[in-house]
C-alpha positions in Angstrom: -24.8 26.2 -0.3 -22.7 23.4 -0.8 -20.0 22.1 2.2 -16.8 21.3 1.9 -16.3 17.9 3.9 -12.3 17.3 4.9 -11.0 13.6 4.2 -12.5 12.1 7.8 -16.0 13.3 7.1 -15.8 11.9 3.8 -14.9 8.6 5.3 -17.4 9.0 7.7 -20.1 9.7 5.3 -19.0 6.9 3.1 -19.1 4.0 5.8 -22.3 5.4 7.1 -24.5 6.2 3.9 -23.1 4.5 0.9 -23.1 0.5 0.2 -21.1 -0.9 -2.6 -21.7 -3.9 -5.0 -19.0 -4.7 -7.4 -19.2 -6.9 -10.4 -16.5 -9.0 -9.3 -17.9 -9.0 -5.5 -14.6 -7.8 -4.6 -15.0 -10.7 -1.6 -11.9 -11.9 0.6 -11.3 -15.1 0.3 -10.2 -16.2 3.3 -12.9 -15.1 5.2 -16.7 -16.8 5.6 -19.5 -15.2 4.0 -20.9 -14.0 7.4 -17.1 -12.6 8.0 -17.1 -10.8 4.4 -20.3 -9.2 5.4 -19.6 -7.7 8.7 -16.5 -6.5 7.9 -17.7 -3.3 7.1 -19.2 -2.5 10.8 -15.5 -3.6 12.2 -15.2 0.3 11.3 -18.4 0.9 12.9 -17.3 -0.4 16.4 -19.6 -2.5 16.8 -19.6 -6.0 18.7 -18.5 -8.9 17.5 -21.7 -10.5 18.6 -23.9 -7.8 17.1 -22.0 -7.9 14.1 -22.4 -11.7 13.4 -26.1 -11.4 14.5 -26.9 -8.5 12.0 -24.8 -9.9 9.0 -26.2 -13.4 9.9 -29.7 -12.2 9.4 -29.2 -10.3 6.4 -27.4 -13.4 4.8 -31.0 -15.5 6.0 -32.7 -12.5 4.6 -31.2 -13.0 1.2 -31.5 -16.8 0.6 -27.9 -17.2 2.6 -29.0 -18.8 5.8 -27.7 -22.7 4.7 -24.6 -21.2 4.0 -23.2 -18.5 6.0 -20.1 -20.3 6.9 -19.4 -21.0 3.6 -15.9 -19.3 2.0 -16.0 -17.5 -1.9 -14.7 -20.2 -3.7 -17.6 -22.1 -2.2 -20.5 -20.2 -3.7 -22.2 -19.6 -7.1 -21.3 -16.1 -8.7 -25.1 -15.4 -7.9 -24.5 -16.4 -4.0 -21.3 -14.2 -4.2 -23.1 -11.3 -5.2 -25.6 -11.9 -2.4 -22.9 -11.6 0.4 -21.8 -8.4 -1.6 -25.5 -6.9 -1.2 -25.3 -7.9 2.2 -21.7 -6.6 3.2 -23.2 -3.3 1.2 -26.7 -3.4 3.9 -23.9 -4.0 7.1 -24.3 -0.1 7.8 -27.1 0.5 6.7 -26.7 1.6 3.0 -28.7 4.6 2.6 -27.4 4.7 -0.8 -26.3 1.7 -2.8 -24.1 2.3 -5.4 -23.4 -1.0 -7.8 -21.0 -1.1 -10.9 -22.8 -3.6 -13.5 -23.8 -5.9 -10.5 -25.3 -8.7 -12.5 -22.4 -8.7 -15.3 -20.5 -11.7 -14.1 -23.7 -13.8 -13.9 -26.2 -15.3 -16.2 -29.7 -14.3 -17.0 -31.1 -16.5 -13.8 -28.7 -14.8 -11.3 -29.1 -11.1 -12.7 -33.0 -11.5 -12.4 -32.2 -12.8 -8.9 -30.1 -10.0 -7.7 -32.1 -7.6 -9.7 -35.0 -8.1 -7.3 -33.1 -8.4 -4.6 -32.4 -4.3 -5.7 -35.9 -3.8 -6.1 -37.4 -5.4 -2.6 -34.1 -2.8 -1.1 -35.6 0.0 -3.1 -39.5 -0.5 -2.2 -37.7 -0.8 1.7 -36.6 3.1 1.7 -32.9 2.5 -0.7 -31.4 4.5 -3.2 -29.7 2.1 -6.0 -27.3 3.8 -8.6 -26.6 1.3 -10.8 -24.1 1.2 -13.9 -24.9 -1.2 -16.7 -24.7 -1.4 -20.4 -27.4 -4.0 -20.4 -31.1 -2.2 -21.4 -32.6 -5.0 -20.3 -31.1 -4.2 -16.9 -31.8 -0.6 -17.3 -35.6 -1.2 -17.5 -35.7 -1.6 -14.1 -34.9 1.8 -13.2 -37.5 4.7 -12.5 -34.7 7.3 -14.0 -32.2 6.5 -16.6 -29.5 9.1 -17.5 -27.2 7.9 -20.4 -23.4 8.9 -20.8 -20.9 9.1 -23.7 -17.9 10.4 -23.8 -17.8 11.8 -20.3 -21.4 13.6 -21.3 -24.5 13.6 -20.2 -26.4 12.7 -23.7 -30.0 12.4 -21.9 -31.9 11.8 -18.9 -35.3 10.3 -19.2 -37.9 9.1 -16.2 -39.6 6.0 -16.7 -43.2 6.0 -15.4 -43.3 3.0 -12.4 -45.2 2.9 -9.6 -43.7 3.8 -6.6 -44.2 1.9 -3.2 -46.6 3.2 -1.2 -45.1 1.6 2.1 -41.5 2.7 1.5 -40.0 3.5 4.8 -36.9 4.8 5.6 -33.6 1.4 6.1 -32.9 1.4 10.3 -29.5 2.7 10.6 -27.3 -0.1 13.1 -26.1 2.1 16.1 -23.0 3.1 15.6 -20.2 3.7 17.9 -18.2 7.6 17.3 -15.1 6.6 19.2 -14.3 2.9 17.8 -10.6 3.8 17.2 -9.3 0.5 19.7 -12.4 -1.8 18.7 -10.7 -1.2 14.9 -7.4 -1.3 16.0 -8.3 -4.6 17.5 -10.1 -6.4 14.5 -7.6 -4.8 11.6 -4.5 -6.9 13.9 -6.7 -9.8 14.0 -7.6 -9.8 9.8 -3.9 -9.0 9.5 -2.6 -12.0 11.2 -5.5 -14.2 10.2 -4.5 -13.3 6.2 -0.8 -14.1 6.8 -2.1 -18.1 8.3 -4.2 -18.1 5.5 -1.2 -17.0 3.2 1.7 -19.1 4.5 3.7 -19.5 1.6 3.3 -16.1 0.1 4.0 -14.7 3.8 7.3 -16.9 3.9 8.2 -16.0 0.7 7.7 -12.0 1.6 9.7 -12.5 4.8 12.7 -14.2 3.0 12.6 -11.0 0.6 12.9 -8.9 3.9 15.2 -10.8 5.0 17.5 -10.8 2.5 17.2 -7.5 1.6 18.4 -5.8 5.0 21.5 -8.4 5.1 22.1 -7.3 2.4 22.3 -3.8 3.4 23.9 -4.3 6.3 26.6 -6.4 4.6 27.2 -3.8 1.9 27.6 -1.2 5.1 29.9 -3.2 7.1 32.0 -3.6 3.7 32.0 0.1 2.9 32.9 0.9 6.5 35.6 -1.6 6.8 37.2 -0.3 3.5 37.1 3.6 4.8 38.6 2.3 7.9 41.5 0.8 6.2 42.4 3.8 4.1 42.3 5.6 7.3 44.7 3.4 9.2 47.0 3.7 6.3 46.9 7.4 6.0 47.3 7.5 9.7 50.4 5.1 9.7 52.3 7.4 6.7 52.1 10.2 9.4 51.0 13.8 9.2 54.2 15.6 9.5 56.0 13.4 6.7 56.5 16.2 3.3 57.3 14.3 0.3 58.6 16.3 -2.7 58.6 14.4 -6.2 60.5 16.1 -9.4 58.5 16.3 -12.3 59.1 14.5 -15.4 61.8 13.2 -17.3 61.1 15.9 -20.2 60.8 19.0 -17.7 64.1 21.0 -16.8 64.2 19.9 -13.2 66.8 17.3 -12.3 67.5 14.8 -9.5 70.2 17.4 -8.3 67.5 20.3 -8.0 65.4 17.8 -5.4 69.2 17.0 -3.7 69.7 21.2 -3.1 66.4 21.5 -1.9 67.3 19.2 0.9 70.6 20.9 1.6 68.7 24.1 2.1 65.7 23.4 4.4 68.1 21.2 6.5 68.9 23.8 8.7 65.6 24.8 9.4 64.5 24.2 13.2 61.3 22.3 13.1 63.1 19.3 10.3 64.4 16.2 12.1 65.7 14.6 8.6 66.1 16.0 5.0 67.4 13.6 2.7 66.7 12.8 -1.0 65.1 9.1 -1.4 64.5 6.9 -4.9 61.0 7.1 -5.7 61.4 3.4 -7.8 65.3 1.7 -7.5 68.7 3.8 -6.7 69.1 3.6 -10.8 66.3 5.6 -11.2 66.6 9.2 -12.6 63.5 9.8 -10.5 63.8 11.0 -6.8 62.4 13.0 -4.0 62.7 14.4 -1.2 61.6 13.5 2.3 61.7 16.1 5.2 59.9 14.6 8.5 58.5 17.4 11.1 59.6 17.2 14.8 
């Protein structure tokens, strides 16, 4: 019966079982080799001391021991993918999963990391590997072949199997390693930014200019609606203007004069008196009427 895992045991099951080896070795380049390949126990929990011990000797293990300190751009593409293989052993790496491993290196590397894969397998490893090399494909005990999305065949290849496999020792791991991550992400965070400087100066002048701007265009729109108001508020609110229509309609300046005379009287008008809407000449008038 098959279980449905939510997203954290999936990310538990993929840090704890699963190693990865990319083509590109997908390494950080401001970090040592012996810092690429511990990274993945930083989400283990476990000490920094462990984890430099344990990715040292895997690094040693692997041909790496003359140059663990040694950043990406200071290794071979066949010493890259070593500290790749190693970073993918870190947790154990039950099952190792690599996407055309030996495509970015010549025939002498690919052999090389090839039996690297091979020594992993005879120790108690599953490999999955991707390649569209046959050569590469030899190596395999089981070979299933895709096209188009399909399964087209799957074939076993008669090898002998190791009679001594045993199953990889799993480094302890620690289940609440929340702070311990915490910790170490803050640390690889500031650590890329030094490493960064220029890119991080230029992404903080972005920042910067971006909220001043925002706050400029705010303090602009707010000191325009604030004007309006203090204009609206200085015509009054109890200030009734009444403009004749057109030139063409029937009304006349007279009809605005009589309306005056007429709501004169009433008790709650201070002043009624008709008033030039452009110059005296003008055939166009109104009407104010201010409110006590």
């Amino acid at each position: 019966m098959a279980t449905i895992l939510d997203g954290d045991a999936l990310a538990l099951l993929r840090r704890d079982t699963f190693g990865f080896i990319f083509q590109r070795y997908n390494l950080m380049s401001d970090l040592s080799a012996v810092e690429n390949a511990e990274t993945p126990a930083v989400y283990c929990g476990m000490a920094k001391t462990e984890r430099e011990a344990h990715a040292s000797g895997l690094l040693r293990e692997l041909g790496l021991g003359d140059r663990l300190q040694h950043h990406p751009n200071q290794l071979s593409g066949g010493r890259q993918q070593r500290v790749s293989i190693a970073r993918a052993l870190m947790n154990g790496g039950l099952v190792i999963l690599a996407d055309e491993p030996t495509g970015a290196l010549d025939s002498q590397g690919g052999k090389e990391v090839m039996a690297i894969l091979e020594k992993l397998h005879g120790q108690g490893h599953t490999i999955i590997l991707v390649t569209h090399d046959s050569e590469i494909a030899a190596y395999a005990h089981r070979i299933a072949r895709i096209a188009d999305g399909r399964i087209t065949s799957d074939e076993r290849q008669q090898k002998g199997e190791a009679s001594n496999q045993t199953q990889p020792a799993e480094p302890e791991k620690d289940t609440n390693a929340g702070v311990a991550v915490l910790g170490e992400s803050l640390k690889m965070a500031v650590r890329s930014l030094l490493h960064n400087r220029m890119r991080t100066i230029l992404t903080m002048l972005g920042i910067i200019i971006g909220v001043a701007s925002v706050v400029a265009l705010m303090a602009i729109g707010n000191g325009a609606k604030q004007d309006v108001l203090d204009r609206i508020q200085a015509m009054g609110t109890d200030l009734l203007t009444i403009v004749r229509g057109a030139p063409a309609a029937r009304a006349s300046a007279g009809i605005v004069t009589s309306f005056c005379r007429k709501i004169y009287p009433l008790s709650w008008l201070s002043r009624a008196s008709p008033w030039p809407f452009r110059k005296p000449t003008s055939p166009r008038w109104c009407a104010l009427a201010t409110r006590i």
